[in-house]
C-alpha positions in Angstrom: 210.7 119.1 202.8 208.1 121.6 201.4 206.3 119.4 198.3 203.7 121.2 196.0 200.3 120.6 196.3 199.4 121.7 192.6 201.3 118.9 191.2 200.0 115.6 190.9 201.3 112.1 189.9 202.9 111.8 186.7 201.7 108.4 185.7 204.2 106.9 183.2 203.4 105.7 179.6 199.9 107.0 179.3 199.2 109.6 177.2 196.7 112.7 176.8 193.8 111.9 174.1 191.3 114.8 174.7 191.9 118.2 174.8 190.2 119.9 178.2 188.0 122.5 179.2 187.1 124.1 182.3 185.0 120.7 183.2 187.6 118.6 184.3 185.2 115.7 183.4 185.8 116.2 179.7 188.9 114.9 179.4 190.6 111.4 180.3 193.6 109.8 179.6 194.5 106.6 177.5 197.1 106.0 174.2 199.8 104.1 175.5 198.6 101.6 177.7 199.6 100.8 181.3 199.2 98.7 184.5 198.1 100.6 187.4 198.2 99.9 191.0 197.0 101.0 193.8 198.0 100.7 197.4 195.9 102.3 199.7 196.4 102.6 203.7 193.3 100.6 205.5 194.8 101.0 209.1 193.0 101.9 212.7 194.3 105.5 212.7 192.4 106.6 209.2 188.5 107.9 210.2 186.5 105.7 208.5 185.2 109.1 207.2 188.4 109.8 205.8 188.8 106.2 204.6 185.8 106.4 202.6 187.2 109.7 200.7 190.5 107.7 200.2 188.1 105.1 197.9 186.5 108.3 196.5 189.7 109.8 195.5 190.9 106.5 193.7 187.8 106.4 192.1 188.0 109.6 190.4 191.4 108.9 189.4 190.5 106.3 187.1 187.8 108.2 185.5 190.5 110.3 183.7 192.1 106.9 182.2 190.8 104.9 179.2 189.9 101.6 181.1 190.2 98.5 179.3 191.7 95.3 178.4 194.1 96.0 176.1 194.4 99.7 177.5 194.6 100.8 181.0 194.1 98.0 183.7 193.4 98.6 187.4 194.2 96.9 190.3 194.1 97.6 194.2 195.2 96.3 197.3 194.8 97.8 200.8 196.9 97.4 203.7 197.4 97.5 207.2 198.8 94.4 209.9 198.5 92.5 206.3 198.4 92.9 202.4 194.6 92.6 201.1 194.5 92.4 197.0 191.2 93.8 196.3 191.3 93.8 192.0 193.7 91.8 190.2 194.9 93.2 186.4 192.3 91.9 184.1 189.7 91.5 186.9 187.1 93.8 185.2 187.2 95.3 182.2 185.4 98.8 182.0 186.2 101.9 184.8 182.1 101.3 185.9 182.5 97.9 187.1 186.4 98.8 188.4 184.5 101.8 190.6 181.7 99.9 192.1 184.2 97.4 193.4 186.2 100.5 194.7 183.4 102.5 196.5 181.9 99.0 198.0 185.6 98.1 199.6 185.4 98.0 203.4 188.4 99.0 205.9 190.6 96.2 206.9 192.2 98.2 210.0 195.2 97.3 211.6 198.9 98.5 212.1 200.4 100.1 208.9 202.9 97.2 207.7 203.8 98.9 204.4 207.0 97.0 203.7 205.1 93.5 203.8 202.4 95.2 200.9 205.2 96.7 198.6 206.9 93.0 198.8 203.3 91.1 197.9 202.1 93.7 195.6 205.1 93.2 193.7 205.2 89.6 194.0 201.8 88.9 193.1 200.2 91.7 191.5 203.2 92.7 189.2 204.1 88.8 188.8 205.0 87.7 185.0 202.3 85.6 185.0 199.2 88.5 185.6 201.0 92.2 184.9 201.5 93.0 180.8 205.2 92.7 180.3 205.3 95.3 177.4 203.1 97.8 178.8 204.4 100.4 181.8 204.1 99.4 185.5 202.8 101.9 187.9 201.9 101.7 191.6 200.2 104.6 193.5 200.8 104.2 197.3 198.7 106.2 200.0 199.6 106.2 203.5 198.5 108.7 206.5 201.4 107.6 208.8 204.7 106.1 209.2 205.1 102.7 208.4 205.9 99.7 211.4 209.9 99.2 210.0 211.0 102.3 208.0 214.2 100.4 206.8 212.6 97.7 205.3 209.9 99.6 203.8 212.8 101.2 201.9 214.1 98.0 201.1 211.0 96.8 199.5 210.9 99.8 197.9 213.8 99.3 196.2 213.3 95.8 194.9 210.2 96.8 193.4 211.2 99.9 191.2 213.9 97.7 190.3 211.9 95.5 188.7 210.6 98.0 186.5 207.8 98.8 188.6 207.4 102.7 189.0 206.3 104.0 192.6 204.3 107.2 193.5 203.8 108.2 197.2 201.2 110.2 198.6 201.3 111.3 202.3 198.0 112.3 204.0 198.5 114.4 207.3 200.9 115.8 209.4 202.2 112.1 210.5 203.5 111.4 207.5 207.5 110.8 207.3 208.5 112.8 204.1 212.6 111.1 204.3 210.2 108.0 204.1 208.1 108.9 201.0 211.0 109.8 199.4 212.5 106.5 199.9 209.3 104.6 198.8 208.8 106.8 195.6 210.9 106.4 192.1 213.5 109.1 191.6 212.7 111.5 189.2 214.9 112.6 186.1 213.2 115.8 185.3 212.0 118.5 187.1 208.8 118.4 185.7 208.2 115.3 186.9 207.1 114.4 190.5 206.5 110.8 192.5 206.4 112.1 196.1 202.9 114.2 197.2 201.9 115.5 200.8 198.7 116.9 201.4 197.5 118.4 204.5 194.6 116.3 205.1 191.8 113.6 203.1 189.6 116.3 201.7 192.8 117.8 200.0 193.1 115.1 198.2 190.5 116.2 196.0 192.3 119.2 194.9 195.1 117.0 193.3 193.0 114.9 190.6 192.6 117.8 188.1 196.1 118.4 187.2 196.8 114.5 186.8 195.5 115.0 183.0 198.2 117.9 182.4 200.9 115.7 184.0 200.3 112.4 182.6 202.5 112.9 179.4 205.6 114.8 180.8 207.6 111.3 181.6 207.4 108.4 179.4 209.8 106.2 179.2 211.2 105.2 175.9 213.0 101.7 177.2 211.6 100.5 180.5 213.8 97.5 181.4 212.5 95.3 183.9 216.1 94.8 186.1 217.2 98.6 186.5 219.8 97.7 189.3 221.9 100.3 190.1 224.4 97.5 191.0 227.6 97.1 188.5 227.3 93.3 187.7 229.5 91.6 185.0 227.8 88.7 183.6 228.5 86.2 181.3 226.4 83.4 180.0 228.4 79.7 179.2 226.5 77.5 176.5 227.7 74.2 175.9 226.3 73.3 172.2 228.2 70.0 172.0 226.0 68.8 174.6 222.7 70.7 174.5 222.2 70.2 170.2 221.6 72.9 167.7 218.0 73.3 168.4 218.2 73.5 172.0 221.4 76.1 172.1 219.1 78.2 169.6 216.4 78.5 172.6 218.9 79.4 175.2 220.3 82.0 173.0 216.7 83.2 172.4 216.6 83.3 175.9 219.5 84.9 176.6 218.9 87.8 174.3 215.2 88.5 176.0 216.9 88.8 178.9 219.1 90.8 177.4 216.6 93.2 175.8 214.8 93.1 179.5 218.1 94.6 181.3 219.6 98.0 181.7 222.8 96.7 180.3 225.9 98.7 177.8 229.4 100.3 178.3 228.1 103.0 180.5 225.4 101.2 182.0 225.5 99.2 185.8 225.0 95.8 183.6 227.6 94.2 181.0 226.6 90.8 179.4 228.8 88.1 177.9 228.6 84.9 176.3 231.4 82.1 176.4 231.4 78.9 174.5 234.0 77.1 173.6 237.8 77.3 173.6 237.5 76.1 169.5 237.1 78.5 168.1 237.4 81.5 171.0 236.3 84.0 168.4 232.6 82.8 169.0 232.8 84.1 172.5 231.0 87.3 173.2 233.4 89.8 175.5 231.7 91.8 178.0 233.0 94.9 176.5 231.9 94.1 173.1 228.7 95.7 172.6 227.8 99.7 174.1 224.0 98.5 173.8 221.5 95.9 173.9 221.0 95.8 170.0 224.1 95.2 168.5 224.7 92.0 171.3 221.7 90.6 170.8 221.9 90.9 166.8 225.5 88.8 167.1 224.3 86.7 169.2 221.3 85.5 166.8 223.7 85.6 163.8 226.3 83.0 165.6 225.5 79.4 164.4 228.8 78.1 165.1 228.8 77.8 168.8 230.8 75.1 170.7 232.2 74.8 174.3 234.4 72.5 176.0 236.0 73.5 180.2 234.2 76.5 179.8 234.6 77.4 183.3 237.6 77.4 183.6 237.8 79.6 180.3 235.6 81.7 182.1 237.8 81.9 185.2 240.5 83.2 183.4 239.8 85.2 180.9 235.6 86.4 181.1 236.2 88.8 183.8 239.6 90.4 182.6 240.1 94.3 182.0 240.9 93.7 178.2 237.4 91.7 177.7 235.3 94.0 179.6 235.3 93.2 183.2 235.5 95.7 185.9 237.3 95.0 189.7 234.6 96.8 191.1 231.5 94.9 189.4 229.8 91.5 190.9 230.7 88.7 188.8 227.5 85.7 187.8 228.3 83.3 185.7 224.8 81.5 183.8 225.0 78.3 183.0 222.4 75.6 181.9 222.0 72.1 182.6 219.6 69.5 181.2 220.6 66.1 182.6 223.5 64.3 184.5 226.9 66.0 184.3 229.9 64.8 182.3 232.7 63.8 184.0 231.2 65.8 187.1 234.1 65.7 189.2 236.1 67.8 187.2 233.1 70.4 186.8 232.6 70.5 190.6 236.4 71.5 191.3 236.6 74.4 188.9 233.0 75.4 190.0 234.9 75.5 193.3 237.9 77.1 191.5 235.3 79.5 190.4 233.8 80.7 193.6 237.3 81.4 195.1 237.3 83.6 192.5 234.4 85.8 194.1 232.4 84.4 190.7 229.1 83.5 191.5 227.8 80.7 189.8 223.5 80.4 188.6 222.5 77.3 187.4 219.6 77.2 184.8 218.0 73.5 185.6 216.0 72.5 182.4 213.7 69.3 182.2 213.7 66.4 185.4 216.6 64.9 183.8 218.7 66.9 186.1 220.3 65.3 189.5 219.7 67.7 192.3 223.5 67.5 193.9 224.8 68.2 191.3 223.0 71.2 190.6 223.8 72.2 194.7 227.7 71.5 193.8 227.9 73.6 190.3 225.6 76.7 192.1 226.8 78.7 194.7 226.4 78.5 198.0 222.6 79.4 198.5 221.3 76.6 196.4 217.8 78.4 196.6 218.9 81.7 195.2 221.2 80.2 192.7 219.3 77.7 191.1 216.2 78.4 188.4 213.9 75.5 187.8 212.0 74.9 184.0 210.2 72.0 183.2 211.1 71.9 179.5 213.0 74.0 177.2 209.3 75.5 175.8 209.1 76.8 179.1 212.7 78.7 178.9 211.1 80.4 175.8 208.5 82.0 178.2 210.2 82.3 181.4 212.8 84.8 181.2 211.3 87.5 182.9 210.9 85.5 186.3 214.8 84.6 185.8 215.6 88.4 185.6 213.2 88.8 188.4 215.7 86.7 190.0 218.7 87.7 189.2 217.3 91.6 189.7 216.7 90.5 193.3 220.5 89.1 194.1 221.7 92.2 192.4 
């Protein structure tokens, strides 16, 4: 595939601020803040020469963007038999300090084990816990060769710009797999936009950096949600206000409509989210095909104060999943349910959660407090206990933790 040198990355949700002239060091980037990663190839077969323009090229990069806390924040990571983090988000705070750090970074060589990067760059540089959760997320991969496992370098791919993350990929060389580039790289929705780049060789790198300022602006996404499966999943959320209290069902619904505002969900979207309560009254139950966009769920669902649930799977069995509330035959099915101590009459809940997964229902436990017994959390979850069960410590935890739940979710999807 022949790909345009005289286009360069398209960095999402940062914006122009100077107008330029013919010294391309008069202008830089900033607005709209972002976290930007990058992911550069440290292995044997790069020239140390050629290495050392790599850091170079980087490092000119981020003298176009307005560096800062609370503006653009840097990281990098090279990579080769193993991931090496480098700079963390938040690490340093101006592009001098960011660059020195940069230029100073020696080669780690190696093989080129790019899937293993993507996975712990995502995992630990894009975690919750360090990456800005309402800024863009951007990684910037370089690599001069093929990578050890092609298939699973796609696969970790594909995980991570599900998560929200967007990718870029820039081959160096003539031993660069372009099918492979194009499976690491985001997909673009206009033709303006690019996230797959070939040059022929280190030094062209150089020739790329001038028109990133001219691109930066041409794709900025309005709604980035952080779970942007391409998956068709139906799923529906069971409270059980009886038992959790009033205060505590108004954090889970909090909860739930976060994750809601954090998914890729409505009528002709791959997600649909329900809630289910109580057969008393049914009309406080929230069909999947209820609501064509985030906004109008989550508003219902903050305006309900009446919820109450009793053998609500069962309720869910039958009727959350039909055509006339929403479901679809050719969508997974999750049911979300929480649990904050010892089960009532737990027998009775283990053979309809059984029920349930004959059904082709999967079944996520939310585990909230140490109140909890841990069979009965293995019984009422699916089969892979590890995937199917989240863990909180308290319910002021929930408040904070529902990105790591999509995370999780996004992964099964």
């Amino acid at each position: 595939m022949k790909i345009e040198t005289n286009i360069i990355l398209v960095l999402l949700g940062l914006s122009l601020v100077t107008a330029f002239s013919a010294e391309p060091e008069t202008y830089y980037c900033g607005g709209k803040p972002a976290d930007v990663y990058f992911l550069l190839d440290s292995s044997t077969s790069i020239w140390y020469v050629d290495y050392e323009k790599q850091l170079q090229f980087v490092s000119s990069v981020i003298d176009i963007f307005d560096v800062g806390p609370n503006r653009t924040r840097i990281g990098m990571g090279l990579f080769s038999d193993y991931f090496n983090p480098q700079i963390g988000f938040g690490d340093y705070n101006n592009k001098t300090e960011i660059n020195q750090v940069i230029l100073e970074t020696k080669q780690k060589m190696g093989g080129t084990n790019t899937a293993v990067a993507i996975r712990e760059m995502r995992e630990g540089e894009f975690n919750s816990n360090v990456a800005r959760q309402d800024v863009a997320h951007i990684a910037i991969i370089l690599t001069d060769g093929k990578s050890w496992d092609p298939k699973e370098t796609a696969f970790q791919a594909k995980l991570t710009k599900e998560k929200g993350i967007y990718i870029f990929a820039i081959g160096i060389g003539g031993d660069v797999d372009t099918r492979e580039l194009r499976n690491i790289a985001s997909k673009s929705e206009n033709d303006n936009a690019q996230f797959v780049f070939h040059v022929k060789n280190f030094d062209a790198l150089d020739s790329i950096k001038n028109i990133l300022a001219i691109k930066t602006c041409e794709v900025v996404p309005k709604d980035q949600p952080r779970c942007a499966t391409s998956t068709k999943s139906d799923i529906i959320f069971a409270l059980d206000p009886l038992v959790m209290g009033q205060s505590r069902t108004e954090i889970i619904k909090e909860f739930i409509a976060n994750t809601a505002n954090q998914i890729d969900m409505g009528d002709s979207k791959p997600i649909r989210i329900g809630v289910f309560t109580n057969n008393c009254p049914s009309s406080k139950d929230i069909h999947l095909n209820e609501h064509g966009n985030k906004f109008t769920f989550i508003q219902e669902l903050r305006s309900n104060n009446k919820m109450t649930k009793t053998h609500i799977l069962k309720r869910v069995r039958r009727r959350g999943f039909t055509k006339a509330n929403g479901g679809r035959a050719d969508a997974r099915r999750l049911i979300v349910t929480f649990v904050d101590g010892p089960l009532d009459n737990s027998k009775d809940v283990f053979l309809e959660a059984e029920r349930v997964r004959k059904f082709n229902m999967d079944v996520f436990v939310i585990a909230i407090g140490n109140e909890v017994k841990e069979n009965e959390l293995r019984k009422l979850a699916s089969v892979r206990p590890k995937e199917h069960i989240f863990r909180v410590t308290s319910y002021d935890n929930l408040k904070i933790s529902f990105n790591d739940f999509i995370d999780k979710i996004c992964e099964f999807l």
